[in-house]
N, C-alpha and C positions, 0 to 999 in steps of 0.2 A: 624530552626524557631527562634533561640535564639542563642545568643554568648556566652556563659557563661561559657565559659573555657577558665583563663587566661594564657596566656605567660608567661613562668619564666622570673624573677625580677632578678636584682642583690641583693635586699635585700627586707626585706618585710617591704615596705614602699608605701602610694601612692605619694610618689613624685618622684619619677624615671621615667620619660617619656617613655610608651611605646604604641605600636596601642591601638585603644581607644576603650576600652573592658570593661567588669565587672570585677572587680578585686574580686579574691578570698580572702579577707585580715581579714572574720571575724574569728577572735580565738572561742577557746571552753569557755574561759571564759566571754567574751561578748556573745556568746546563750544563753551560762546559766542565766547569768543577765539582757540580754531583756526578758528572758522567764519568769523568776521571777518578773522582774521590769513590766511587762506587766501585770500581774494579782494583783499588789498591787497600787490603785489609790487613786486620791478622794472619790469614791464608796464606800471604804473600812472604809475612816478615817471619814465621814461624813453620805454618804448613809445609811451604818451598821444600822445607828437611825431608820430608816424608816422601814427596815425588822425586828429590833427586835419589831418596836412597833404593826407589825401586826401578828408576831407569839411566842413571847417571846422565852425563853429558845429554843423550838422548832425548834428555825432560825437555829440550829445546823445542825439536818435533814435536810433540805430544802439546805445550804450548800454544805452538803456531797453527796447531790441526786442529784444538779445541777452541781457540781464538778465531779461526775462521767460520764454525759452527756457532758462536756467540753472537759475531759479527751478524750475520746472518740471520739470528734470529732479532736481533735488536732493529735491523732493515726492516724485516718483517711487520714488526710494531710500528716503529717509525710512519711504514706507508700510508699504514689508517692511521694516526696519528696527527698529520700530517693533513690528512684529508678532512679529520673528523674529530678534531683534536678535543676530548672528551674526560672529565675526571677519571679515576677508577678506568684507567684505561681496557685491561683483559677484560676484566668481568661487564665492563657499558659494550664492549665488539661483539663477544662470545654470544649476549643478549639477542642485540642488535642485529648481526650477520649469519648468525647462528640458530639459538635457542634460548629459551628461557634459565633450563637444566641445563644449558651449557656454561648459561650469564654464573648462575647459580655455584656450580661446582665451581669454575675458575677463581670468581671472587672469594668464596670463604677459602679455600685450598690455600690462595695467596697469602690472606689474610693471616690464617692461621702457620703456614709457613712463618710470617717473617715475628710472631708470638713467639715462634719457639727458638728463632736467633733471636731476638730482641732477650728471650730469658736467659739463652747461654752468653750471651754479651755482659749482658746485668751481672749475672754469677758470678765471673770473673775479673768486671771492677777493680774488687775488693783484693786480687793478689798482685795489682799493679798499682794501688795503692800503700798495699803495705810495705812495697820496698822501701816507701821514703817513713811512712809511717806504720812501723808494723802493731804499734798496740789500738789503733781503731778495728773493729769486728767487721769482717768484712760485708755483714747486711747492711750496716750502714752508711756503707759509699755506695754498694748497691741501692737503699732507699735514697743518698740525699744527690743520683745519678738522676735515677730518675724524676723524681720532683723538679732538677733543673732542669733537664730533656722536655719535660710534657710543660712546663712553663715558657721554654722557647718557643713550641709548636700554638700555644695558644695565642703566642701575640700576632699572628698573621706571617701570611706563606713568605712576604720577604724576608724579615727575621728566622725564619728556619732556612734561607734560601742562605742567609748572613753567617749564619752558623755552618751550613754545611761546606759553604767555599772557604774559609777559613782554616778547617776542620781538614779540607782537601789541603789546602797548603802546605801544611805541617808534613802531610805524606808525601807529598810529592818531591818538598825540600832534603825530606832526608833520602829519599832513594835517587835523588840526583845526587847528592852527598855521595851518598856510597859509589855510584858509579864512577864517579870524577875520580875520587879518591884512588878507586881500583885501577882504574887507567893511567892515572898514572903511574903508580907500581909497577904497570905492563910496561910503559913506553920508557919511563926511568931506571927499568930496571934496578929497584928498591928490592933491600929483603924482607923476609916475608918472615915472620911468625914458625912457621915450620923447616923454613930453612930451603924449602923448593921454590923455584926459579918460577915468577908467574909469567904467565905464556898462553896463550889460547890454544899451543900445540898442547898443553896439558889435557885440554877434551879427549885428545888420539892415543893419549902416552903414557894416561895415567888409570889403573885399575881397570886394565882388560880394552883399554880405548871407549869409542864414544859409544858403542850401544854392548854395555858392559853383561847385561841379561838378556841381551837380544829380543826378540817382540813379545816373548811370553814363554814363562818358567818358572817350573817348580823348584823350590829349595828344599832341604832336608827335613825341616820342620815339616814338611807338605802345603807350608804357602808360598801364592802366586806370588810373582815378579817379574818385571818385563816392559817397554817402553806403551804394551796397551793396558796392563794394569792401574799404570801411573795418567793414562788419562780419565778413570774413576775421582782420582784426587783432584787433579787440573782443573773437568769439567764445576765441582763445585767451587774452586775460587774466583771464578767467576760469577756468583751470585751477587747480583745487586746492578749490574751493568742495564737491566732492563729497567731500574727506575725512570729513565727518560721518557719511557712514553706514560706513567704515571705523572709526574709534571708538564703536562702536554696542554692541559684542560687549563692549567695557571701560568702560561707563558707568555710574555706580553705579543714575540713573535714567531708562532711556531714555524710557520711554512721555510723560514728561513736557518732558525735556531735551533731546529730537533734535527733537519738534517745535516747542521753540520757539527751537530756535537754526534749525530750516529756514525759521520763519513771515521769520525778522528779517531772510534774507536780501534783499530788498526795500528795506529803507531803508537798508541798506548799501550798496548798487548806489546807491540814488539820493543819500547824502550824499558818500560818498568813491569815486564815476565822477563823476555828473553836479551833483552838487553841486560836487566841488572843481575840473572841466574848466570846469565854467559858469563861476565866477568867476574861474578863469585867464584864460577870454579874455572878460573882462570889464574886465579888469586891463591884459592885454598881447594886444596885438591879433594874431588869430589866425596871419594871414599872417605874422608877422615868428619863428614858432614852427618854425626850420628844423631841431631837433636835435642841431644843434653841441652845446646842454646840454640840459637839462630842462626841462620849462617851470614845474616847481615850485623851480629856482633862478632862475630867471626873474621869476616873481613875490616871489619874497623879497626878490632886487634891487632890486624894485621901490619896497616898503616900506623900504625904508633897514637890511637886512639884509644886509649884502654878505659875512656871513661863510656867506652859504649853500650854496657848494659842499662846506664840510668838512662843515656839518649833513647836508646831502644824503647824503655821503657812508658818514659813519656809520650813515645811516638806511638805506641800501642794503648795508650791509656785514650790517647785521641779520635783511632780511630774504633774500638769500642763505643766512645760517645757519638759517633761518625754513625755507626752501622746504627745503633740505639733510634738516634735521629731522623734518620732517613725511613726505618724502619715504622716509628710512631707516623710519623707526615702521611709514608705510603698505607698506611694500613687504616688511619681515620679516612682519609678519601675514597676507598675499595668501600667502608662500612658506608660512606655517603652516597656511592653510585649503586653500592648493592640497598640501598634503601628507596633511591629514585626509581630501581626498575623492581622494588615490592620484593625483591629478595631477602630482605632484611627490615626490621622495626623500623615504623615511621619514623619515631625518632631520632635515630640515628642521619637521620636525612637532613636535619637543622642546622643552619647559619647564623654565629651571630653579626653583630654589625662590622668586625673586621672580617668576613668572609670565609672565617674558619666554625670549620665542621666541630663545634666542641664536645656535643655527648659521644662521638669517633672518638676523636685524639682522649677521650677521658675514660671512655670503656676502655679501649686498648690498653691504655697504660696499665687499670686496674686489674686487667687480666694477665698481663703481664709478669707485675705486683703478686699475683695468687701463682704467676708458674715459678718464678723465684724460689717464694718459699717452697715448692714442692722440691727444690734444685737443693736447695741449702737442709732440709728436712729428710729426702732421700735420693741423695746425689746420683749413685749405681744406677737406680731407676731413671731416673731422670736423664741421663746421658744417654742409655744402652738403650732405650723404647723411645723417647719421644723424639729424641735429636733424629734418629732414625727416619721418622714420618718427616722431620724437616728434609732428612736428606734427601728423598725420593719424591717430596714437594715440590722442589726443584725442576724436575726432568719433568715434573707433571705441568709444570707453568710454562714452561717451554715449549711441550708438545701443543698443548692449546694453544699457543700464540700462534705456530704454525698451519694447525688445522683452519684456526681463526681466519688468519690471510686469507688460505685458501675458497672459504665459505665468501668472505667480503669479496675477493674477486668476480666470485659469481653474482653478488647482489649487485654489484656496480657494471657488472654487465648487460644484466637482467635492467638495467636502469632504473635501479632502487639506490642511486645512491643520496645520503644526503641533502636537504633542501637547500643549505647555505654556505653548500659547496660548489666549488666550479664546475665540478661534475654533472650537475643537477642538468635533467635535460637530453641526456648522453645515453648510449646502451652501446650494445657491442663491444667491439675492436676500438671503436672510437673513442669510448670509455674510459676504456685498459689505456690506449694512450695516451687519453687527457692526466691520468694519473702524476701529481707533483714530483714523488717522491717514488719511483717504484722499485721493486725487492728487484736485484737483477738477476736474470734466466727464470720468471718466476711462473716456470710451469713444471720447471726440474729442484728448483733448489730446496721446495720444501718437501718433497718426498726423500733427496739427499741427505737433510738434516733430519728428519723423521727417522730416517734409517742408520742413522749416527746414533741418535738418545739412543733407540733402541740395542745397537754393539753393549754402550756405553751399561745400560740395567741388566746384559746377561753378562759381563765383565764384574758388575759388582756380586753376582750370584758366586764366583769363584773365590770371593774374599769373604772371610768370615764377622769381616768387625760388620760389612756393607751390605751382607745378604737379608739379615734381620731386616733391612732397610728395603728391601724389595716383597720382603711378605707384609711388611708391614704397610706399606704402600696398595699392595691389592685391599687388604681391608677398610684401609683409610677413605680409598675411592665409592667402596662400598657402605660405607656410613655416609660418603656425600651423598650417595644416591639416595638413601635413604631416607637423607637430613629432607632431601627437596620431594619424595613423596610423600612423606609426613606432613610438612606445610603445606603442600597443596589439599593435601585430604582436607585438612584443618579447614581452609578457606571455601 
């Protein structure tokens, strides 16, 4: 159902001509840093504002409870990944262990999910451009963004593998930056910008102490606030952490390399979420964290860095082209595994001789390209309906992975698993335990995380900007279904 075992090379490069295949070319250390660079976004350098202003200190909890949920589901993939390591990861299992309609919805849902961040990324380019230049229009950092974006992905998975660890660097250097920075202010007892004593008893002592709206509250206006509110927000900065088991199918060593870029996701959640939130509002007290900026230019200020909005800047310009990247990569290989299992135009199923899927990475862009201008043509619209279907796309790609697991666990019991697996051969319990990589407690943990999304979409029903985003979601799912008895009719 899939190619994805390449031919020895004379050297590990993609430009050596050989059948047009997936190349195995990504290293251990580009997993590691799409894995990282995936969980540390805009969300983090901007978003952060908006979850501490509805649970203060608390946002920490709310972090660590939705990082163990992430965790979780990224094992989950991991497992078959691991076992079965496959392009288009969701949509080749959902197929495979599943259904067809299962392959079906996953894949295009993904796909079209990460179109409609790839367009709100693109959109905004152009205002992180114009700090340094503000008389370019901003469609034109947005077009010549993309042109260079879908020009990286076309020259073979290790040059987007190149870009993307690089791209991780940037982010990672400055949010260790910040932290170092802050701590010291703690431990040197430095002044601070506001004039208040940074301290981590500031969580306890500052604006009603650390769980300042307590789990859930209404304010005057009649909106919600409260430490489960704000895991609505948390849950989606997390987006992107599942591209691992999409580079699965192009990794030179999975069995070794996915699980230990999945083990690490853990202290990445706790050094750069709760690690570098904790010493923000250690540094600058929670309450005075209104948005205007960031609160990582914030505490830069703080330390006597005051050229931190152009740092900032840059750093956010990065990973835009970050998310763009990974974004294009993931979504041409879902269009090639949804074309291997007939879900999608043959075409879209071809390789050329660097092993890259090019009428994918070339639709995608273009489509893209067309929601842009729909962005830049009629913003209001654009933001308040379609961002919405991404946001509830989310929760949907998640849920399948889990379902998914649980469907593979029966076929690999049933001894359907894999033929060029170690598995092969196996049923039952012995099966289950021949497994490399397995979800742990995994007969409880995907109904626990199943029963989390679901808190999580009647929590956003209580908020007005996010409830759009759950009707919007029932119809979305209902056009998938649609989409796939329509084509079958057809055929």
């Amino acid at each position: 159902m899939s190619t994805t075992d390449a031919p020895k090379k004379p050297r590990e490069t993609d430009d050596v001509p050989v059948p047009a295949t997936l190349r195995k070319s990504l290293k251990n250390r580009h997993i590691q840093l799409i894995a990282l660079g995936g969980a540390i976004g805009t969300g983090l350098f901007y978003g952060s504002s908006e979850s501490i202003a509805l649970a203060g200190p608390s946002i920490l909890l709310a972090y660590l409870v939705g990082g163990l949920a992430i965790f979780a589901i990224v094992r989950a993939l991991s497992e078959m990944s691991v076992e079965d390591p496959k392009a288009g990861a969701f949509s080749y299992y959902a197929t495979r262990y599943w259904s067809k309609r299962a392959g079906f919805i996953s894949g295009w849902n993904y796909w079209f999910n990460y179109i409609l961040v790839s367009m709100v990324e693109l959109s905004v380019v152009g205002s992180f451009v114009n700090y340094w230049f503000p008389a370019i229009p901003t469609w034109v950092s947005a077009a010549v963004f993309l042109v260079i974006i879908c020009a990286a992905n076309l020259l073979g998975v290790s040059k987007f593998g190149e870009f993307e660890f690089w791209f991780a660097i940037i982010k990672i250097v400055a949010v260790i930056a910040m932290i170092i920075g802050g701590l010291a202010v703690i431990i040197f007892v430095l002044p601070t910008a506001s004039g208040v004593r940074a301290s981590f008893a500031n969580w306890f002592t500052v604006g009603n102490g650390f769980f300042p709206n307590g789990l859930m509250g209404q304010n005057s206006d009649g909106s919600w606030t409260g430490l489960l509110m704000a895991l609505v927000v948390v849950m989606f900065s997390f987006g992107g952490t599942e591209l691992i088991g999409i580079t699965a199918g192009e990794t030179e060593d999975p069995k070794t390399t996915i699980p230990r870029a999945t083990n690490d996701i853990i202290w990445r959640i706790l050094v750069f979420y709760i690690g570098a939130l904790g010493v923000i509002m250690a540094v600058v007290s929670w309450n005075t964290i209104d948005g205007k900026s960031s609160p990582f230019v914030q505490i830069f200020d703080s330390v006597g860095i005051h050229a931190a909005a152009g740092i900032l800047n840059f750093v956010c310009l990065t990973a835009v082209m970050s998310v763009y990247n990974s974004g294009l990569y993931a979504n041409s290989r879902m269009l090639y595994s949804l074309a291997k299992q007939g879900n999608a135009p043959a075409y879209l199923g071809k390789l050329n001789s660097r092993g890259v899927p090019v009428a994918g990475v070339l639709t995608s862009a273009a489509i893209t390209a067309i929601a842009v201008v729909v962005v830049f043509v009629w913003p209001e619209f654009a933001f308040n309906y379609l961002m919405s279907i991404a946001t509830i796309a989310g929760i949907i790609n998640w849920t399948m992975i889990m379902l998914t697991e649980m469907k593979f666990r029966k076929v690999v019991a049933a001894g359907g698993a894999p033929e060029d697996s170690e598995l092969a051969g196996l049923s039952g319990q012995e099966a289950l335990d021949a497994i490399h990589f397995k979800l742990p407690f995994a007969k409880v943990t995907p109904w626990v995380v199943l029963a989390f999304l679901a808190l999580v979409v009647v929590l956003m029903c209580f908020s007005t900007s996010y409830r759009i985003a759950v009707i919007a979601g029932v119809i979305w799912l209902a056009i998938l279904f649609a989409a796939y008895q329509l084509t079958q009719a057809k055929k």
